[in-house]
C-alpha positions, -999 to +999 in steps of 0.1 A: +036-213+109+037-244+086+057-225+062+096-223+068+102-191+046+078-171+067+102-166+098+125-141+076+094-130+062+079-115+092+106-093+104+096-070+070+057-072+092+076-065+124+084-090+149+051-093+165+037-104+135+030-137+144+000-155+163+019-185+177+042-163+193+016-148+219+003-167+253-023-139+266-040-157+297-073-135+289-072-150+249-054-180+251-088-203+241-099-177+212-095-200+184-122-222+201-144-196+208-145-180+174-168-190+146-158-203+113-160-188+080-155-217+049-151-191+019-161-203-015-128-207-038-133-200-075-094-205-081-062-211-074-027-203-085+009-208-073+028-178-075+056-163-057+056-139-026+048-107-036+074-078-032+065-059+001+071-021-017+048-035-049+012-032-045-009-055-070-036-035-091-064-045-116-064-031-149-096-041-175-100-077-156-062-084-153-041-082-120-003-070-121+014-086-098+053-091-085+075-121-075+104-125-056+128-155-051+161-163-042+187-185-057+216-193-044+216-165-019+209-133-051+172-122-050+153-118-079+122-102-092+099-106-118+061-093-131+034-113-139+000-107-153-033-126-145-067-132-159-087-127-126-117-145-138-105-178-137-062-171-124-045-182-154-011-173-158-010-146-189+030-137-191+060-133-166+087-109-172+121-121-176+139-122-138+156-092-126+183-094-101+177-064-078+177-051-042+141-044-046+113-026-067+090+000-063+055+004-077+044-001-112+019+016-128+004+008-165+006+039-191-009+028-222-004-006-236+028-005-214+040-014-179+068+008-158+087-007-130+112+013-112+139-002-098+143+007-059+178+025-053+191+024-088+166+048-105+161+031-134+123+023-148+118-009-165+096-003-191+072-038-203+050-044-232+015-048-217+007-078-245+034-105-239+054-091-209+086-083-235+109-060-226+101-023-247+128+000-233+151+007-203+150+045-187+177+058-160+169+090-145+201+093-124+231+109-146+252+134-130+245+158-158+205+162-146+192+191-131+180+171-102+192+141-080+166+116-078+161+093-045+152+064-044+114+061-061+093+045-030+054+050-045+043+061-076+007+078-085-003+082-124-021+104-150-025+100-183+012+104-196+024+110-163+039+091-133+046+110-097+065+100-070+080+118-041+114+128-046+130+118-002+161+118+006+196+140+019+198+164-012+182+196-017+158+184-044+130+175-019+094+178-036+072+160-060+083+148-091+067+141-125+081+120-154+066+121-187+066+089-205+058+098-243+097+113-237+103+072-241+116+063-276+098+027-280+114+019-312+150+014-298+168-015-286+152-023-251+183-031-235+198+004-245+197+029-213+175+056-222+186+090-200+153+111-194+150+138-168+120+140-147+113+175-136+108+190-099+072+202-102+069+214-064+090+224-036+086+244-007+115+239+013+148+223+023+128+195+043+098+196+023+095+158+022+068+136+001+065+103+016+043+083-002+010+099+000+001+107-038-031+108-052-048+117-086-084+127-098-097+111-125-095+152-139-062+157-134-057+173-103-025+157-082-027+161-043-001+150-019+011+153+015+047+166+028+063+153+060+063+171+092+098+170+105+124+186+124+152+204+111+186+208+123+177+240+142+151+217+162+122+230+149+096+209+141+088+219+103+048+219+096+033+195+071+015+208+036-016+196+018-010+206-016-034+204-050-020+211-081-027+208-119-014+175-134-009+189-166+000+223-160+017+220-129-001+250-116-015+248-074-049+249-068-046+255-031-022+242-002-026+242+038-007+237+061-013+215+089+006+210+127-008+180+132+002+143+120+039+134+108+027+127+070+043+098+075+020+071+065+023+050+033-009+053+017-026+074+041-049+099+013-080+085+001-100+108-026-140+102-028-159+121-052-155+159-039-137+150-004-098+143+004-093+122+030-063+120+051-050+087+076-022+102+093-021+097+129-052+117+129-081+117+106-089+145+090-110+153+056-112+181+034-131+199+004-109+183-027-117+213-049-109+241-020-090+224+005-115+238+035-116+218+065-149+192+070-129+176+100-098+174+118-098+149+149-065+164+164-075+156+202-082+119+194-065+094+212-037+079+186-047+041+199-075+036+176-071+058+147-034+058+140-028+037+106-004+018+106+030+031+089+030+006+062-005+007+053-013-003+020-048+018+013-081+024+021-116+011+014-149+032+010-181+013+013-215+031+023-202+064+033-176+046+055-137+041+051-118+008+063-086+005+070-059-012+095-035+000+120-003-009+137-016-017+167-015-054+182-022-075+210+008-069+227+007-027+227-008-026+260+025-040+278+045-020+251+025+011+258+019+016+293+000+050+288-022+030+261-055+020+274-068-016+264-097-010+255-089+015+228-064-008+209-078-015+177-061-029+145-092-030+124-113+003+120-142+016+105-148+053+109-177+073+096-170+095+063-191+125+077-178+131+107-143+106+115-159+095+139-150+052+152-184+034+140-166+002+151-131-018+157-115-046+164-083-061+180-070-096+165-068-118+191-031-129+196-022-110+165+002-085+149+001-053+135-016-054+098-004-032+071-033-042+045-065-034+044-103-043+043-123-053+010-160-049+018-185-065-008-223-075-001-221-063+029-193-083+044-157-067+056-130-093+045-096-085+063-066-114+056-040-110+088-016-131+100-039-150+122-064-165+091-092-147+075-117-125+093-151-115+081-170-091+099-204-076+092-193-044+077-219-018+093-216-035+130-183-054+129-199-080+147-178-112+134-190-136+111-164-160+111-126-170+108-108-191+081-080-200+098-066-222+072-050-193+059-018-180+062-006-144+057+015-122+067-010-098+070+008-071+051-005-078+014-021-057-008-057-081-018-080-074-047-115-073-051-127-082-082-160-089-099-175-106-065-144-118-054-117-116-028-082-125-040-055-132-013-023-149-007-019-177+014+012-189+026+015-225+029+037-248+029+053-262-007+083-283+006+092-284-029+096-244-035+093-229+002+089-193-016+056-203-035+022-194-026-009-198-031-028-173-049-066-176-039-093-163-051-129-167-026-167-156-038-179-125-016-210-140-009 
């Protein structure tokens, strides 16, 4: 890596993130048997890395994305907002000095930011990046004891996260943000209980995996784990009423751990789920259209991190945690089913096609597909595949990535980070945005 800063960086990607680390005799001349992809840049701006728990998102041609530095050994984060047509600069938030953040989400013509571990929400004026008001959702007085807020999914009003942790007020939890008073000093702490909308159990545990229909119905998946007894606790798929809190239906499911960031995917009248397993269901019903529990975990697993899912032409893309090194790590694992880069069909789950990265680590992003082209950023450049065969197009191995990003597609084009070296600022990067041509 040219870039200094990365070495730290990669221990968030896990350690076998990195393509110069690996000397497989069987791959060892790959970069000079590969073909090269020259993408087309539209533009480029210098940011800084994004937060690993923060997810960029597009919002009426503007991205939302975070920063985070450190000075003088205290990290800080900030927000920024960009015009995506041409990457200027809009606003940056004031810097934050924090552990971490969670995911924003824009409610109206504002932006909320939790703060990972302290349970406050940072609440942003959309237009200029100002601070509007500051929320804690942690006084003793509260009902409920709120964990750390990992993910958050929205609806109108509303923002859902998944209440984990060691207390008894496991579930899904719902904040309403017209309780915020926006004409009050924004530096004054605002208390506002969220409510407990759902809870099954003691150990009833939502990870991440949070989605909402454009009509209001929320749908999330519970941990399978084992209780103190030893018993392994079954997971639940649950559908319920964003407004009214009412279910629509729940089943349970003996499969998977539930585990995986990201791992529900909602297209049109079908719920898709990227556990260890994939599996797909009737979004209005919750009946079964597949279940691939006998499939071999080597190339369908996602990876734990994984930041989403892409649908192109009745087919979903994503990435797993699987690298070139699993074979030695796994013995039982056989070679030849170690993918990191899959494409399964949306009618039946079944693997249309894969591929490993040659020399490279796990990736915890996934695929944009545009013209008929799979773009996937790792740590070992730029790949493009053809997205119904995944033979390979090419490499742009100019780039440098963690491979654990969330990227953007946006009107045509592919917007990525790339992680090279600024001697000046070793925490900057390069913000790029490529035509999908």
């Amino acid at each position: 890596m040219k870039n200094p800063s990365l070495i730290l960086m990669l221990f968030v990607s896990l350690f076998n993130s990195s393509c110069p680390l690996f000397d497989r005799e069987d791959i060892k001349d790959y970069k000079s048997k590969e073909p090269v992809y020259t993408p087309k840049k539209v533009w480029e701006t210098e940011v800084y890395f994004n937060s690993f728990r923060f997810e960029p998102f597009e919002a009426e041609g503007y991205g939302y994305y975070s920063e985070q530095f450190r000075s003088y050994d205290v990290r800080y984060y900030r927000l920024l907002k960009i015009n995506l047509n041409n990457g200027e600069i809009i606003w940056r938030t004031k810097d934050l000095q924090t552990e971490s953040i969670s995911q924003a989400q824009k409610v109206g013509d504002n932006i909320y930011l939790p703060l990972h571990g302290k349970d406050i929400i940072m609440v942003y004026d959309d237009f200029d990046g100002s601070l509007a008001a500051t929320v804690s959702l942690k006084p003793e007085t509260f009902s409920y004891k709120v964990e750390p807020i990992m993910q958050t999914a929205v609806y109108d009003k509303y923002i859902f996260w998944g209440n984990l942790g060691n207390n008894e007020n496991y579930g899904l939890m719902r904040f309403d943000t017209s309780l915020i008073d926006l004409n009050k000093d924004p530096d004054y702490v605002q208390l506002i209980e969220p409510e407990l909308i759902w809870q099954r159990n003691e150990r009833s545990a939502v990870w991440t995996n949070i989605v909402v229909s454009n009509d209001g119905i929320v749908y999330f998946l519970t941990i399978r784990d084992t209780v103190k007894s030893g018993i392994v606790k079954d997971s639940y798929l649950v559908s319920l009423d964003a407004e009214t809190k009412s279910p629509k239906w729940s089943i349970t499911r003996n499969f998977g751990w539930g585990d995986r960031q990201n791992s529900l995917f909602l297209k049109e009248d079908r719920l898709y789920v990227i556990d260890r397993n994939p599996s797909c269901y009737d979004s209005h019903t919750g009946k079964v259209i597949f279940e691939k529990k006998d499939d071999v975990y080597e190339y369908t697993d996602a990876g734990p991190y994984l930041k989403g899912i892409f649908w192109y032409d009745n087919k979903l893309y994503y990435t797993t945690g699987m690298h070139s090194l699993t074979h030695r790590q796994s013995p039982t694992a056989d070679p030849k089913r170690i993918k990191n880069i899959i494409c399964i069909d949306g009618n039946t789950g079944n693997l249309v096609w894969g591929d490993l990265v040659p020399n490279g680590g796990s990736i915890y992003t996934f695929p944009l597909v545009s013209n008929g082209k799979a773009y996937v950023v790792t740590d070992c450049g730029l790949r493009v595949y053809n997205a119904n065969t995944g033979a390979l197009i090419g490499v742009d191995k100019s780039v440098e990535n963690l491979g654990s990003d969330h990227n953007l597609l946006y009107n045509n084009m592919i917007i990525y980070h790339n992680y090279v070296s600024i001697p000046e600022s070793p925490y900057l990067t390069i913000l790029t945005a490529i035509k999908a041509d």
